[in-house]
C-alpha positions, 0 to 999 in steps of 0.5 A: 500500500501506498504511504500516502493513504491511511485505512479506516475500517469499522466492523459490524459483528453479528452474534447469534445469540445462543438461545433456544428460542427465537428472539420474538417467538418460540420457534426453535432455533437449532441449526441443520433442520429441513427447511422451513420447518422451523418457522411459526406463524409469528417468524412468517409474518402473518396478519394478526400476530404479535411479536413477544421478547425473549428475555433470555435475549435481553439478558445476554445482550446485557452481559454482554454490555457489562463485559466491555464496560458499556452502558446498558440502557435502561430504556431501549426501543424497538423499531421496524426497518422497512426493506423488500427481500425476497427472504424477509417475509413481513417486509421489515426487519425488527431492531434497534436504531435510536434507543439500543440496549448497549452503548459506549464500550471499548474492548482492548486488542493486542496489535502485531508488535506486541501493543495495546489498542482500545477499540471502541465499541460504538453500539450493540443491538438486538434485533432479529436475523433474515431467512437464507435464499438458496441457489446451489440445488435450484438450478434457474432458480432460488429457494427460501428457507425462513427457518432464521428467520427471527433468529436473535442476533446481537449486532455489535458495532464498533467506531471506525478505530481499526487502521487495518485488516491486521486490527480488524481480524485482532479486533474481531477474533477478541469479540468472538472470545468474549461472546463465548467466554460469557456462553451467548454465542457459540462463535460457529462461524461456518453455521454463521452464528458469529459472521461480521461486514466490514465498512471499509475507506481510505483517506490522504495521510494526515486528513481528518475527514473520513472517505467514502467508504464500502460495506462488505457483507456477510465475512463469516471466517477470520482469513475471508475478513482479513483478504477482503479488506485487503482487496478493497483496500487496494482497489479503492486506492487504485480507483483514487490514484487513478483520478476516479472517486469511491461511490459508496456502496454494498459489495461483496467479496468473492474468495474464488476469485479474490475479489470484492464485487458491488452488490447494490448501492448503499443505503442511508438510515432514511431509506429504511425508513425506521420508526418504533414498532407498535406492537412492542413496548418500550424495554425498560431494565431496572438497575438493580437487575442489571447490576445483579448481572454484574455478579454473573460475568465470569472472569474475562480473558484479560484477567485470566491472562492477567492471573495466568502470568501473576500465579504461574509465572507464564510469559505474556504470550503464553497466557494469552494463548491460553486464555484465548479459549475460556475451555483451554484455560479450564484444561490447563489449569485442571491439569496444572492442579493434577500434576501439582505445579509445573506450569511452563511444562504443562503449558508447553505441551497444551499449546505445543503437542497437544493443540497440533493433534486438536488441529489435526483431527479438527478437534475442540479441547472439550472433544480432546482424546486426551483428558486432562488426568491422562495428560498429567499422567504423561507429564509426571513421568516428564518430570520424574525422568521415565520419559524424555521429550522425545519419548513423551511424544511418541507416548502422546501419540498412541494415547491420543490414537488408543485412549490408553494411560502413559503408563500401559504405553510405557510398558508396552512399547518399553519406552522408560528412559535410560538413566543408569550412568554406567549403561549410557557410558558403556554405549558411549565407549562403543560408539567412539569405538566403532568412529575412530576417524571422527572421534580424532577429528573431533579431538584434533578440534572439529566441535561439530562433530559432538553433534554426530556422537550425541545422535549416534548414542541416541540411536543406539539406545532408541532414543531412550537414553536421557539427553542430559546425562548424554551431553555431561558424559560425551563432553568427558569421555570424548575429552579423554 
């Protein structure tokens, strides 16, 4: 990118918020179910039916305001936002405009250097999600299933603070950590219950005024927010540097090709033409209420980040790592208590091992093969000296393939590390026996080849032998 211009992006998350039922009827709404079958009368518009709040909704949106130090409103109003799609069946949408139920907040990101950024966190509102159009089975023609339809969704506004797709995707990733730490949005993002569109411009270096800027719909994974952005960056500059101007405007963004494409012009607030829905009430939240939900928020990820570095002494990098996921700092900690102590050991393997076997096989921690008794079983024989790292790996492995403990697989494959110092200094005498040139080289000054006697000790033992002792002999016996 050109030094002459600067990125502005502001990002509207929307978080389906993880009731059971739908934000303004008792419809269901879990996901995977035939079309449409999930859709009453109130979801399908019809004449004569009467929208009921779900306080389920309300309460989450709420928590959701106390965790980023925003305001509640203690009085918030609901409003029909009046558009034609073929998948929005009464012809308006029912949200907030005006009055939302949060407002002011701020939320902290980590930037790529290490430093903090406050982001601010303009709004979050309740309001209720479309029906989904289907094209890929109909071929000529589209489908529409309403089963969404009245999904509650808390869409989360923030300013336009974010200086690039790098912020954008840190800002992002921190909303998708707090709505799952405090269990209102499962954060599935390919059944679309946590997807964001992008507002994104570009304006001269130095200037105050904002520039056009273009909405990207409808980003539901962190790499397709990141690339989008990145693209409609460079066109805009492209188009600017060229002579031409940004018209404002909906677009959306095509991975296939890599590109962001317009959708239809974008509108203005007026042309939805907002006003307060008649058939539902003002919601009015009493303090104390919300102050009681103050009690329930658990402790959110920067104070367990915080208290991971203060209690264990982990490195900064390594607490926020674990607490980027309320459910793998739950593990971590388990086994820590399991084990009694060695938090760095224990963290390693969790972040290290452990997480590239959850990634491989897909894997949440809830869903690891590898419960937190048997990992610190694993890592008790680390720190007794059974086990040496390399051996603990190749344990690791068939744990997780075969459900077993550390020790049935230890003594099943023989896999308990070589300790004794007389048997290593037997298999060391043997190995400068049988490399008489590299043992005079290595004594006539070529230090490198200590690494050639260390890997031939290790496979002559099978990789059993303890690597510490190996090293503290090989220097001895090799110094003659």
């Amino acid at each position: 990118m050109s030094n002459e211009w600067e990125v502005v992006i502001g990002l509207e998350i929307h978080a389906q918020l993880a009731t059971r039922s739908k934000i303004f009827s008792g419809s269901s709404t879990a996901f995977g179910a035939a079309p449409n079958v999930q859709a009453n009368l109130v979801d399908l518009g019809y004449p004569g039916v009467l929208p009921v709040l779900n306080a389920e909704a309300v309460r989450m949106a709420a928590r959701f305001g106390l965790a980023i130090g925003a305001r509640v409103s203690h009085r918030s109003v609901f409003a029909r936002k009046n558009y034609f799609y073929p998948d929005l069946p009464k012809g308006y949408q029912i949200s907030q405009y005006e009055l939302p139920i949060v407002q002011d907040g701020r939320v902290e990101i980590v930037l790529d250097d290490g430093s903090a950024k406050v982001i601010g966190v303009t709004r979050a509102h309740l309001e209720e999600d479309a029906g989904k159009s289907l094209h890929e089975e109909l071929p000529g023609q589209s489908g529409i299933d309403l089963n969404r339809a009245g999904t509650p969704l808390l869409e989360i506004v923030s300013e336009p603070d974010l200086r690039s797709a790098r912020e954008a995707i840190a800002y992002m990733k921190k909303i998708h950590t707090l709505v799952r730490y405090l269990e209102i949005c499962d954060g599935n993002m390919q059944e679309g219950s946590f997807r964001c569109d992008a507002n994104v411009s570009v304006r001269g270096l130095g200037r105050r005024e904002f520039g056009t800027r273009c909405e990207i719909k409808n980003l539901n994974s962190f790499r397709f927010v990141e690339k989008a952005i990145n693209h409609e960056v460079a066109r805009q500059i492209d188009v600017l540097e060229g002579g031409g101007s940004i018209v404002q405007e909906t677009r959306l963004y095509d991975p296939g090709r890599d590109e962001t494409r317009s959708m239809r012009s974008k509108e203005e607030a007026n042309d939805y033409r907002y006003f307060p829905d008649p058939d539902l009430l003002p919601l009015v939240l009493d303090a104390d209420w919300i102050e009681s939900l103050r009690t329930t928020l658990p402790e959110l990820p920067d104070a367990k980040a915080a208290r991971l570095v203060a209690e264990h002494g982990l490195p900064a990098y390594d607490a926020g790592v674990l607490s980027a996921s309320r459910e793998l700092a739950d593990y971590y900690e388990a086994v820590i208590g399991l084990v009694g102590g060695q938090p760095k050991l224990v963290a390693n393997w969790v972040m290290g091992d452990l997480s590239a076997l959850l990634n491989r096989d897909g894997l949440d921690i809830q869903a690891s093969r590898v419960d937190t008794q048997r990992l610190a079983g694993l890592i008790a024989r680390i720190v007794d000296g059974t086990l040496s790292g390399k051996l603990a790996k190749e344990v690791l492995e068939t744990m997780w393939d075969e459900g077993s403990e550390a020790d049935a697989v230890i003594e099943a494959k023989g896999l308990r590390q070589i300790t004794d110092t007389a048997a290593i200094e037997a298999v060391i005498r043997k190995v400068m026996e049988d490399n008489p040139g590299q043992l005079a080289d290595y004594r006539g000054g070529k230090d490198k080849l200590f690494g050639f006697f260390v890997g031939q000790v290790m496979k002559a033992t099978g990789g059993k032998a303890n690597p510490g002792q190996v090293n503290e002999l090989l220097k001895t016996l090799l110094a003659g």
